[in-house]
Structure formats: structure tokens, C-alpha cells
GUDRENDREN-577697 format. One record per residue (C-alpha): residue number from 1; residue in one letter; z, y, x. Coordinates in steps of 0.25 Angstrom, whole numbers, always signed. Each point is the difference from the previous one (the first is absolute). Layout:
// residues N
+-----+--------+-------+-------+-------+
! num ! residu !     Z !     Y !     X !
+-----+--------+-------+-------+-------+
! NUM !      A !     Z !     Y !     X !
...
+-----+--------+-------+-------+-------+
END
This chain:
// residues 378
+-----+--------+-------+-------+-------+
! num ! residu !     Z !     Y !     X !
+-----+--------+-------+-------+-------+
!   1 !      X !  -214 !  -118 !  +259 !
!   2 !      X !   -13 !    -3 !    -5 !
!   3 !      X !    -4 !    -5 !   +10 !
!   4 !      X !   +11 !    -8 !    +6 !
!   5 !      X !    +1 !    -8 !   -13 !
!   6 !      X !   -16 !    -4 !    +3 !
!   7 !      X !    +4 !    -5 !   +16 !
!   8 !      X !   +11 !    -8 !    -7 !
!   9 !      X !    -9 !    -6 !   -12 !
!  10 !      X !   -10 !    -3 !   +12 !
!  11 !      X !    +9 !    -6 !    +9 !
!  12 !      X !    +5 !    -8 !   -12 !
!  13 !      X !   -14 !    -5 !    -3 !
!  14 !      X !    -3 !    -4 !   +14 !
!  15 !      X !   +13 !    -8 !    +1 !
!  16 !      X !    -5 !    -8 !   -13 !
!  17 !      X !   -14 !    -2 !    +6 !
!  18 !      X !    +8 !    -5 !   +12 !
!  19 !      X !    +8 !   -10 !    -6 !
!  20 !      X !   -12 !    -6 !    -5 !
!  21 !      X !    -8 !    -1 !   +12 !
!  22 !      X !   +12 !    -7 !    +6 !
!  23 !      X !    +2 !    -8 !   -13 !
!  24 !      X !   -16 !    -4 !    +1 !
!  25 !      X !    +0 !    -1 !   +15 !
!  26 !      X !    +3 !   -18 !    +1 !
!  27 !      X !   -14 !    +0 !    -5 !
!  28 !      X !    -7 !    +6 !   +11 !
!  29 !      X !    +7 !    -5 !   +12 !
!  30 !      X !   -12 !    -5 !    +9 !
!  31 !      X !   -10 !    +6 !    -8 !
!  32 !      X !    +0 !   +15 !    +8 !
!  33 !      X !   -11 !    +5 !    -7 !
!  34 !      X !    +6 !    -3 !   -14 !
!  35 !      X !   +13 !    +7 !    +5 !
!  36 !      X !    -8 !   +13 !    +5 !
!  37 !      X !    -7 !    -1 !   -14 !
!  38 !      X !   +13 !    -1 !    -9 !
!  39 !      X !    +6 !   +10 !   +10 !
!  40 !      X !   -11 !   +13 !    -3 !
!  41 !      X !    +0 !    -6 !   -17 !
!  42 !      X !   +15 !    +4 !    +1 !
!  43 !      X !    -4 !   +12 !    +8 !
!  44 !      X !   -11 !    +6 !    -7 !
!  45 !      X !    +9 !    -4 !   -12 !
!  46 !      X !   +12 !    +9 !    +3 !
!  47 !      X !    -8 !   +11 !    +5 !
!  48 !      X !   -12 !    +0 !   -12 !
!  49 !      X !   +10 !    +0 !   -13 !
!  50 !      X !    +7 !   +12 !    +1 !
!  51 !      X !   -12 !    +7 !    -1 !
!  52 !      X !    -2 !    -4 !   -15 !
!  53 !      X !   +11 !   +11 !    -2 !
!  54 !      X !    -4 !   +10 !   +10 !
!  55 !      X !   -13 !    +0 !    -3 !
!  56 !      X !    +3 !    +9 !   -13 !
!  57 !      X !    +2 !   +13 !   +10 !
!  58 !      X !   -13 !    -3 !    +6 !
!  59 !      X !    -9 !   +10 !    -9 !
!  60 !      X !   -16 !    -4 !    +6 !
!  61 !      X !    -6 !   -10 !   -10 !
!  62 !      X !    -5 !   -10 !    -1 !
!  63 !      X !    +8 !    -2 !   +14 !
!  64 !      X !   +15 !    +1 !    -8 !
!  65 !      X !    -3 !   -12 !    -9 !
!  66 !      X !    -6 !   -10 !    +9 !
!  67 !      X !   +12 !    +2 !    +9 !
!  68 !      X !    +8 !    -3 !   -13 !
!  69 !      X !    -9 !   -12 !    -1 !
!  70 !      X !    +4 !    -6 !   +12 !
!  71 !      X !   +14 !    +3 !    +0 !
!  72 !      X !    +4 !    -4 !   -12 !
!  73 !      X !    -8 !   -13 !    +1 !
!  74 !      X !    +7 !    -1 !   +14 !
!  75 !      X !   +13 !    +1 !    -8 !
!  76 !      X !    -3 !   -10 !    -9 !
!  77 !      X !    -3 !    -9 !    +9 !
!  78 !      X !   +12 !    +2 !    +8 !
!  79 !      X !    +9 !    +0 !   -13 !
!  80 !      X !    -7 !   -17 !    -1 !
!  81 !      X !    +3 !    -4 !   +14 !
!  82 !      X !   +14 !    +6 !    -2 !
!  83 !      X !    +4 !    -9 !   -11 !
!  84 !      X !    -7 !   -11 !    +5 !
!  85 !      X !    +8 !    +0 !   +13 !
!  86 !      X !   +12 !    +1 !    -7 !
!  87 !      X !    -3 !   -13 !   -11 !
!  88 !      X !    -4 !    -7 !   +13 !
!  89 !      X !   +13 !    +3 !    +7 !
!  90 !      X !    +8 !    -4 !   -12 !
!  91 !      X !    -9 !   -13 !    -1 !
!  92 !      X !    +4 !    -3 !   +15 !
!  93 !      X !   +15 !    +2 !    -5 !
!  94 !      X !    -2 !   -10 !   -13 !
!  95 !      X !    -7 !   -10 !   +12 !
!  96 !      X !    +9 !    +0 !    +8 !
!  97 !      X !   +12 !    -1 !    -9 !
!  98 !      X !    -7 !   -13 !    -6 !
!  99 !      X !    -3 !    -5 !   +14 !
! 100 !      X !   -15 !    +1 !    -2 !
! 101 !      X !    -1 !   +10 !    +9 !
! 102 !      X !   -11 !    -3 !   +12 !
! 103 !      X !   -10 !    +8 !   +12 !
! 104 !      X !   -11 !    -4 !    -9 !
! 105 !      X !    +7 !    +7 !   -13 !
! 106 !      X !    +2 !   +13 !    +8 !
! 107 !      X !   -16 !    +1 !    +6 !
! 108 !      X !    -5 !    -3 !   -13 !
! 109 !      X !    +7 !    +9 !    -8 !
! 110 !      X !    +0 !   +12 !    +9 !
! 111 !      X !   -17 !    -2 !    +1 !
! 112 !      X !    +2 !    +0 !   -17 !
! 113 !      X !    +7 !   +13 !    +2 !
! 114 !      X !   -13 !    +9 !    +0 !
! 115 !      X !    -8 !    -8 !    -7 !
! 116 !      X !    +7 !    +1 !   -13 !
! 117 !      X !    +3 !   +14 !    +4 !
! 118 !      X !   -15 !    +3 !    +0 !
! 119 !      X !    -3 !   -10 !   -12 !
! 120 !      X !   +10 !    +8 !    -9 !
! 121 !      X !    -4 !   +13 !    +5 !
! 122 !      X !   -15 !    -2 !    -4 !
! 123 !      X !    +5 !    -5 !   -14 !
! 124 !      X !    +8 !   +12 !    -2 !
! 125 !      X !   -11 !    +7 !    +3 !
! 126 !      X !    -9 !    -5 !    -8 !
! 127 !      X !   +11 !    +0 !   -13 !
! 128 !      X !    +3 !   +16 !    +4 !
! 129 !      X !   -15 !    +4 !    +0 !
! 130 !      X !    -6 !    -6 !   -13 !
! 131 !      X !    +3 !    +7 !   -13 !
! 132 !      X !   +12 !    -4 !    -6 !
! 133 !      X !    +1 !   -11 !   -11 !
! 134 !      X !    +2 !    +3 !   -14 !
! 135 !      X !   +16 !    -5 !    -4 !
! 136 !      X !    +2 !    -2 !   -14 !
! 137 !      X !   +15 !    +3 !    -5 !
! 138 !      X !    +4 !    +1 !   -16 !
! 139 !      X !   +13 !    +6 !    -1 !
! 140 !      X !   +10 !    -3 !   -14 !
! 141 !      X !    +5 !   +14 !    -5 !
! 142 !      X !   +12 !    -4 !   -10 !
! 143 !      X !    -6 !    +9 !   -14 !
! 144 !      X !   -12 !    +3 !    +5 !
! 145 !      X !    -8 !    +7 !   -10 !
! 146 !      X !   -12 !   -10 !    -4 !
! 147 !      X !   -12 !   +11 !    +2 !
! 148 !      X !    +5 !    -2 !   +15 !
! 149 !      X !    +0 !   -14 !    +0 !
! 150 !      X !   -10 !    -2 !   +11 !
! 151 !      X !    +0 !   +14 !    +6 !
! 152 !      X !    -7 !    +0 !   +14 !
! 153 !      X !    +4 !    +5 !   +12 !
! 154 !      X !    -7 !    +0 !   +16 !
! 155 !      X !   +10 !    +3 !    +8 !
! 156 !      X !    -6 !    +5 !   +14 !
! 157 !      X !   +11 !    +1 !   +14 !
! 158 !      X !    +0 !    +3 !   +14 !
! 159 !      X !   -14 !    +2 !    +2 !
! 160 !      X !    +2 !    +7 !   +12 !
! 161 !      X !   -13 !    +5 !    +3 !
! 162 !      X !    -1 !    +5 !   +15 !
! 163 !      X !    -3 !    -4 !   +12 !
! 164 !      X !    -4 !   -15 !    -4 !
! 165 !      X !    -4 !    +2 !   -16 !
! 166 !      X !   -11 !    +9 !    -3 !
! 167 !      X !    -8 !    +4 !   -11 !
! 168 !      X !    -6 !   -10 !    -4 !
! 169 !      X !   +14 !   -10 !    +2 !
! 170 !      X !    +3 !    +8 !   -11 !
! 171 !      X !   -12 !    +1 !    -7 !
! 172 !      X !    -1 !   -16 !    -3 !
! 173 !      X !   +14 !    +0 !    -6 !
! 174 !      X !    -5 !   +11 !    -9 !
! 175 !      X !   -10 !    -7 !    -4 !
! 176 !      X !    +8 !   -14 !    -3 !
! 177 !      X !   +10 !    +9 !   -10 !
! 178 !      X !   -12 !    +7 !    -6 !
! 179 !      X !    -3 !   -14 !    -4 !
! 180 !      X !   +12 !    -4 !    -7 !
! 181 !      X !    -1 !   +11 !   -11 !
! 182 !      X !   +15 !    +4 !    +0 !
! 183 !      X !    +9 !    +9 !    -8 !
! 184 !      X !    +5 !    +7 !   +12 !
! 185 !      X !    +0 !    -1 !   +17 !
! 186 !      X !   +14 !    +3 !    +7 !
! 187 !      X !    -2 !    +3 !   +14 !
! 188 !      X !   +14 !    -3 !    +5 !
! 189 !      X !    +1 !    +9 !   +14 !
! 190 !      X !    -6 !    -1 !   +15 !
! 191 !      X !   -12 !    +2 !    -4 !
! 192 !      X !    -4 !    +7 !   +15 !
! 193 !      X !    +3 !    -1 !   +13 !
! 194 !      X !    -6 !   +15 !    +4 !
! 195 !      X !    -1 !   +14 !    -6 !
! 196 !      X !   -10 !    +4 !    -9 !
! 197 !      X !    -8 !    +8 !   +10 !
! 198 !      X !    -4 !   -13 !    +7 !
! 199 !      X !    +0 !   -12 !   -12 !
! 200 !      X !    -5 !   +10 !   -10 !
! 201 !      X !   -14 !    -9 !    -1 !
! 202 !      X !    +8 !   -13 !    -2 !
! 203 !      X !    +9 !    +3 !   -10 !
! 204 !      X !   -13 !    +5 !    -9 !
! 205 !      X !    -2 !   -12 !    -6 !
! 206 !      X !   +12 !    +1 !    -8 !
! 207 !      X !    -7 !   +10 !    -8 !
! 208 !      X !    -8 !   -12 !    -6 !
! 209 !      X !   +12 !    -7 !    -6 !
! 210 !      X !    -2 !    -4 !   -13 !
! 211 !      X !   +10 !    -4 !   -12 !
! 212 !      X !    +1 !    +5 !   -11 !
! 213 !      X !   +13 !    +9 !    +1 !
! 214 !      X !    -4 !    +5 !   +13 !
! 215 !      X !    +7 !    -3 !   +14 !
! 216 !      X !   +15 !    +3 !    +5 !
! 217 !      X !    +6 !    +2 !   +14 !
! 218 !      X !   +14 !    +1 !    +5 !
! 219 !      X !    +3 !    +3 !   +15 !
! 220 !      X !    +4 !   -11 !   +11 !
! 221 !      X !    +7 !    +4 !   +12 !
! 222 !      X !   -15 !    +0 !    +8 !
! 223 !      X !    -3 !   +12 !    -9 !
! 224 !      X !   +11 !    +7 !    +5 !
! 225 !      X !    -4 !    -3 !   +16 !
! 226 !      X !   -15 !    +4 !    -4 !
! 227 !      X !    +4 !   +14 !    -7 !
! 228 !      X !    +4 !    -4 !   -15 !
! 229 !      X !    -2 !   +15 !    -5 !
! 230 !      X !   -16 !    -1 !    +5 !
! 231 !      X !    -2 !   -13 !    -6 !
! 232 !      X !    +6 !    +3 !   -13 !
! 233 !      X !   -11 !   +12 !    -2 !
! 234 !      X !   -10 !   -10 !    +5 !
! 235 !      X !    +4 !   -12 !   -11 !
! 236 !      X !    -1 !    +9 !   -11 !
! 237 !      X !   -12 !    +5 !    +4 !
! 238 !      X !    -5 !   -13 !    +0 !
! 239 !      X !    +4 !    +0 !   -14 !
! 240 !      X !   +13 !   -10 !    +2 !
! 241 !      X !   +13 !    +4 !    -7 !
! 242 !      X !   +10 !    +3 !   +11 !
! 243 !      X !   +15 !    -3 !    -5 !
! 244 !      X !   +11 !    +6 !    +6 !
! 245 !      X !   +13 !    -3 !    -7 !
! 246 !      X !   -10 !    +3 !   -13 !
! 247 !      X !    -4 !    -8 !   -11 !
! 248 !      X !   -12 !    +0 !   -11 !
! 249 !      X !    -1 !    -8 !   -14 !
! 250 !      X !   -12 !    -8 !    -2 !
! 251 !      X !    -5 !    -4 !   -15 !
! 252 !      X !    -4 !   -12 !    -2 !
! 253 !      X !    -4 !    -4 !   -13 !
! 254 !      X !   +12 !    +2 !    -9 !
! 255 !      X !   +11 !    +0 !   +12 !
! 256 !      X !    +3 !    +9 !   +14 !
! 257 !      X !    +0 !    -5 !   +14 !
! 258 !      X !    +9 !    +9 !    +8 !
! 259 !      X !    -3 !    -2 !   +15 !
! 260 !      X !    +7 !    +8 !    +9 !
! 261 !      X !    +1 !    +2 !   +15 !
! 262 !      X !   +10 !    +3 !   +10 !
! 263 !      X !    -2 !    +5 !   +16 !
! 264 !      X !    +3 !    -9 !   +11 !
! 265 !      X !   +13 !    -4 !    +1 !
! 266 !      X !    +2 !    +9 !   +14 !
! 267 !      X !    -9 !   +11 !    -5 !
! 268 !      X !   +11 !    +9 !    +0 !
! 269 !      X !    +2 !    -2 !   +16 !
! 270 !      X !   -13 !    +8 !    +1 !
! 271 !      X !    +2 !    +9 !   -11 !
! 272 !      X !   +12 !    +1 !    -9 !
! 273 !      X !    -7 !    +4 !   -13 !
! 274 !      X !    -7 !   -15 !    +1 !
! 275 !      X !   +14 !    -7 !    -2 !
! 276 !      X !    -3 !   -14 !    -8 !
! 277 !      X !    +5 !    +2 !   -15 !
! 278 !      X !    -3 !   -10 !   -10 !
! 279 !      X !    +9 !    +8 !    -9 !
! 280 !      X !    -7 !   +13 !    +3 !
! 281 !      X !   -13 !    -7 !    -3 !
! 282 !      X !    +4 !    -2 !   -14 !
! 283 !      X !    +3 !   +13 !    -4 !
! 284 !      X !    -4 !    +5 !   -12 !
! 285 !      X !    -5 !   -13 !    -4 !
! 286 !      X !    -3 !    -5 !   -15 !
! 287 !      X !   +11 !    -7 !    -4 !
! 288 !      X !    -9 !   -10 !    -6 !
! 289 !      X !   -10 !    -8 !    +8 !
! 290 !      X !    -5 !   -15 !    -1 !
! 291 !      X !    +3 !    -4 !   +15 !
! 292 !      X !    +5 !   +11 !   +14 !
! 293 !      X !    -8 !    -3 !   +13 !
! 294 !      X !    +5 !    +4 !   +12 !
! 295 !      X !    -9 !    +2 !   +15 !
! 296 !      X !    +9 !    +2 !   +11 !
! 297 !      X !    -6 !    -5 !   +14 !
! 298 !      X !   +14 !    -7 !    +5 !
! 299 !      X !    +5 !   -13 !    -9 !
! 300 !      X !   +14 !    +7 !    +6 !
! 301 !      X !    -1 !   +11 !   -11 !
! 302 !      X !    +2 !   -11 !   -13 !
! 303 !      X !   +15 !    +2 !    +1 !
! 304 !      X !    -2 !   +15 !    -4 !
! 305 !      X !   -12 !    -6 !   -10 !
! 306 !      X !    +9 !    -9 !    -7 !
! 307 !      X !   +11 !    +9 !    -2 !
! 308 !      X !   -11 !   +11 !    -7 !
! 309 !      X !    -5 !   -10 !   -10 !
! 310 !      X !   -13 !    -3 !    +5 !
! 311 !      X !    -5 !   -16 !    -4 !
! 312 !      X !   -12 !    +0 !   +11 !
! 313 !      X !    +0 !    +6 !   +15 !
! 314 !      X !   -11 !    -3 !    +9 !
! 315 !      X !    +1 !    +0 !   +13 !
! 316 !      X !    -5 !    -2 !   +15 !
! 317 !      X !    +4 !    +4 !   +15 !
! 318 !      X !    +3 !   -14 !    +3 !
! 319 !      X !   -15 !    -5 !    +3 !
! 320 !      X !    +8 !   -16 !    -4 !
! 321 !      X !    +5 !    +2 !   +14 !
! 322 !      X !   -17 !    +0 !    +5 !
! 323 !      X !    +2 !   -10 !   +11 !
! 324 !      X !    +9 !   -11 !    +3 !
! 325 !      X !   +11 !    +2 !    +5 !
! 326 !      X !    +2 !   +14 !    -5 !
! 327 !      X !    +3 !    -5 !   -15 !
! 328 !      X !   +12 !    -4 !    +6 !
! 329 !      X !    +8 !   +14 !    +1 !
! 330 !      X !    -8 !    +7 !   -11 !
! 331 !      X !   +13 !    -4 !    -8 !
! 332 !      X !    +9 !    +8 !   +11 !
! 333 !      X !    -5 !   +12 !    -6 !
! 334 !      X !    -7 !    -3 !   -14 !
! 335 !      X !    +7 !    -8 !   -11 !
! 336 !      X !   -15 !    -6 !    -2 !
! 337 !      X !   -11 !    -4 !    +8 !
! 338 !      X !   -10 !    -5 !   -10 !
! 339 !      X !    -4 !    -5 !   -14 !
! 340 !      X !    +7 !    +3 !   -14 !
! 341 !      X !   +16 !    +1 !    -1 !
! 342 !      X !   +10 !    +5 !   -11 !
! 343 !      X !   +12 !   +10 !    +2 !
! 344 !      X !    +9 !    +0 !   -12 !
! 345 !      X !   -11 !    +4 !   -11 !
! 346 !      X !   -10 !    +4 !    +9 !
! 347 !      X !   -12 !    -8 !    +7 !
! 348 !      X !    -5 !    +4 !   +13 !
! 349 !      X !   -13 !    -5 !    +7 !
! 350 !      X !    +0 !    +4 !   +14 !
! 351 !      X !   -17 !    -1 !    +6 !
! 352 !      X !    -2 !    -7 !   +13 !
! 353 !      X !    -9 !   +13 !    +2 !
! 354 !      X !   -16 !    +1 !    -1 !
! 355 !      X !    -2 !    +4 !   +14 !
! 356 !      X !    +6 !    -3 !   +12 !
! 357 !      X !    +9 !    +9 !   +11 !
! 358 !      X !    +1 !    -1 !   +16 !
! 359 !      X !    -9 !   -14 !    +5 !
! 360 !      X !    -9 !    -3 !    -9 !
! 361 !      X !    +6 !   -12 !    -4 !
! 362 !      X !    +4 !    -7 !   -12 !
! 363 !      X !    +7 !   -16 !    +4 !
! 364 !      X !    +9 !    -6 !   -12 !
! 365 !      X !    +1 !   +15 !    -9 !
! 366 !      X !   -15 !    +1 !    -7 !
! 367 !      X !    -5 !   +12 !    -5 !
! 368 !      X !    -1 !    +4 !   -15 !
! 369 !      X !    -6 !   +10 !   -10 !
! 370 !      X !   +10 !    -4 !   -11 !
! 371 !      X !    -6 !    +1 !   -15 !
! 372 !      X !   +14 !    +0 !    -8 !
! 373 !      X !    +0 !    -3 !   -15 !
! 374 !      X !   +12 !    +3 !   -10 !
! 375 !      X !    +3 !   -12 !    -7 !
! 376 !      X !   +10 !    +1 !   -14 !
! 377 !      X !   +12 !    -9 !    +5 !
! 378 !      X !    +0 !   -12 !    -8 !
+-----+--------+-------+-------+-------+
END
């Protein structure tokens, strides 16, 4: 079944690349060389990108990453000269509507088509493999305690170290947080893309995270593909608080800091005893505390935060959408896609993520490390 389901996904994928050769193919006439060029891209296309999923069941490495490397910057690639096809098409339509449709119009564009496809590729490129920029957020808590006016938080997300993000990816965010001198990091899920046998050395850096309450770690949905029992010994070896539907009260100064954390919002399809409870992750809690944090990887888990009383959530999964034009259908399925929002009585700040997933590839959606500062609401 398996199986079958790949033959159709490739057949699929070869039907797209075709329509784009045929779309692309008023530029080349007379040129046969151009044609015969364009013709093996598309080829070498189709056949190189599945292998940045397929390469995980290669074991050998360094032999499994490299082949990630070409097929996922082959699938980026492709993703580019996809949409640029289609705006082009749809320019054509506009052009033709207005009556400025001409020969010349066609040619040109279709020659534009792989230009801007390669020109926004190497951008994303370039925005997915820096380290992220520092986004500063202040959010107003209505009767906010004044000792935690100003209270600092990094907040961390879909990292995804893997294939693509090593160590020392990793390492240079830890060392922009170190910087900033917060009061606590929250690492909001998808940290990995891998089990801990094989990214064990890459995560290690986490152990250098400095704050001065210490860091916190809720499961994403990647956690649970990559073996989220395993990786939750491993964090709290590191020395990072794993939260699972838990909570724990910070002092700070004369006021508390409750920050709690919940499983993904599907953990309980790989394991029933990791169903998402903000309710459960309040239990036992002191009735009095200056301000409830929640982490929760989904922005889809704020209905439930809302209803339990919590004023802050942070959140991620969404990566801002990570390349145009994805950020478009993020809301089919998240209620957010990125920045600060309010539900009812509580605010939610859903991370553009720190890292990248799949092409690595950042157009329109810029990575972050989030420093978060509770404000007294005026």
C-alpha cells in the first residue's frame, strides 16, 4: 500500500514537472540546445528530490546526508519554478484579458521563469542557513505583578537538527541566547529530525544554554517521528526541563511564574498517555501566582489554553509558513501562523521557528530566536 501511494505521489510530481516544461517550452523553440537543457533540469529535478525523504533509510554516513542535500535543495528548487509558472500563467491570463497580450510578452516571461526561480532559491538559502535574527516581542498581562514587569523570555522552535542542521547550526543559536542574559529559554517542539543514536552530538549544545531558571522543552510532532520517549531521557540529561502535561512555579522576586507545558497536539496518536491537556498541566497548581505560561508546539492548542485560565502560550509548528507560498494554507489547519495574538483573556505568540524543515529555504517567512518580555498592561 505503501508503495503504491509513492508510484502515485511520483507520478503526480512528474505530471507537475511536465506542465512546466510545456508551459516553459515558447522559449526555446529554435534554440534545440536550450530545449535539451531545460528538458534534463526538469529531469534531474523530478528524479533527484525524492531522495531528500528517502535518504533517511540510507544508514552509511556521511553518504545519507549528502544525498539529503541534493534532494531537498533539488525540491526547493522545483517548489520555485512551480510557483513561478503558475504567476506567469496567471500574468498571461491578466495580459490577455487587458489586451496586452503579445509573442514577445510570452518569450520573455517564460526565459524569467528559471531566473527568478534560481534568484529566490539562493535567497532562501541564504535566509535558512544564517543564524536566526533576534525578534523582540513585549506582551501586556492585565495585573501583572510588578516584580515581573520586564521578565525575559528566549523562546527557541523547530530547530530541526538533522540532516541539514548540525551541531554547530545549533551551537551558534546557543550562543546568541547566552548573550541576551534571560530569565528563562522555552523550547517549543521539533527540536530533531532523527533519533538520538544518530544526532546525539548535535543536540549537545543544548547543555550550554544559560538563563537563569534553567531551560524548558515541550514535544512537537517531529519528536514523536524521531522516537519522543528516547529524546526526552536525552533533554533531561542535558539538563533541560521536559514538560509533559506538567507544570513548575518559578520565584522571582516577591511573585511566581507558572510555566507549564503540554505534548503535541497529536501526541496521543503515537501513544495515548501523551494526549494534550492544558487542564492536566495545571494540576495541583498554587492558586496564587503573578502570570500562567503555557508551551505547547501547535497555536491550535489555545482554545483548550484559554478555557484553562492560562494569560500567555507560546507556540510554533507553523515555521510563518517558511516559504512563499506556503503561508498561505498554514491557516487551513492552524488558527495562527505567526506574531503575537489574543484569545479571550489569553495572548498567544506563535515563533516563525529558529531552524528550517525540508529545502533549506527561508523566502517571505524569516527565522527567529524570540526574546519575550512581560509587560504590566497599561
Amino acid at each position: 500500500m505503501r508503495s503504491r501511494g509513492f508510484f502515485i505521489v511520483l507520478g503526480v510530481f512528474a505530471l507537475l514537472h511536465l506542465y512546466i516544461g510545456w508551459r516553459l517550452a515558447p522559449a526555446t523553440l529554435g534554440m534545440p540546445a536550450l530545449q535539451a537543457g531545460g528538458a534534463m533540469l526538469l529531469a534531474a529535478i523530478w528524479s533527484l528530490a525524492p531522495m531528500g525523504l528517502w535518504s533517511r533509510n540510507v544508514a552509511r554516513q556521511p553518504l545519507s546526508d549528502r544525498l539529503a542535500w541534493i534532494g531537498l535543495l533539488a525540491m526547493g528548487l522545483f517548489s520555485s519554478l512551480l510557483v513561478a509558472t503558475v504567476a506567469r500563467d496567471l500574468l498571461l491570463l491578466l495580459a490577455g484579458a487587458l489586451g496586452l497580450g503579445s509573442t514577445l510578452l510570452t518569450i520573455r516571461s517564460a526565459q524569467a521563469v528559471p531566473v527568478v526561480a534560481l534568484l529566490t532559491s539562493l535567497i532562501g538559502f541564504v535566509n535558512a542557513r544564517r543564524t536566526a535574527r533576534v525578534v523582540e516581542v513585549s506582551v501586556p498581562i492585565a495585573g501583572l505583578p510588578a516584580a515581573l514587569d520586564g521578565f525575559s523570555i528566549a523562546q527557541l522552535s523547530d530547530i530541526h537538527v538533522g540532516p541539514t542542521i548540525k551541531g554547530a547550526y545549533l551551537q551558534a543559536i546557543v550562543n546568541v541566547v547566552n548573550r541576551l542574559q534571560v530569565d528563562m529559554v522555552a523550547v517549543t517542539g521539533d527540536l530533531v529530525d532523527g533519533s538520538v543514536a544518530q544526532l546525539a552530538s548535535h543536540t549537545a549544545p543544548l547543555a550550554r544554554l544559560s538563563s537563569r531558571y534553567g531551560s524548558f522543552f515541550v514535544t512537537g510532532n517531529h519528536e514523536y517521528y524521531s522516537g519522543a520517549p528516547a529524546w526526552i531521557v536525552e533533554l533531561r540529561r542535558l539538563g533541560v526541563t521536559v514538560l509533559l502535561n506538567q507544570h513548575v512555579i518559578l520565584q522571582h522576586g516577591e511573585a511566581r511564574v507558572l510555566v507549564a507545558g503540554v505534548t503535541d497536539f497529536g501526541g496521543h496518536h503515537f501513544d495515548e498517555a501523551h494526549r494534550s491537556d492544558p487542564v492536566a498541566a495545571l494540576a495541583e497548581a498554587p492558586a496564587e501566582v503573578g502570570v500562567k505560561i503555557l508551551l505547547a508546539h501547535q497555536p491550535r492548542s489555545a482554545a483548550a489554553a484559554a478555557d484553562a485560565g492560562f494569560d500567555l502560550q507560546l507556540s510554533g509548528h507553523t515555521h510563518g509558513g517558511q516559504f512563499f507560498p506556503w503561508n498561505l494554507f498554514v491557516p487551513l489547519q492552524q488558527p495562527y501562523t505567526a506574531g503575537l495574538h489574543r484569545l479571550r483573556t489569553l495572548w498567544v505568540y506563535t515563533s516563525r521557528g529558529t531552524g528550517y524543515w525540508g529545502p533549506p529555504k527561508r523566502f517571505g517567512a524569516p527565522s527567529e530566536i524570540t526574546l519575550l518580555r512581560l509587560r504590566r498592561a497599561a
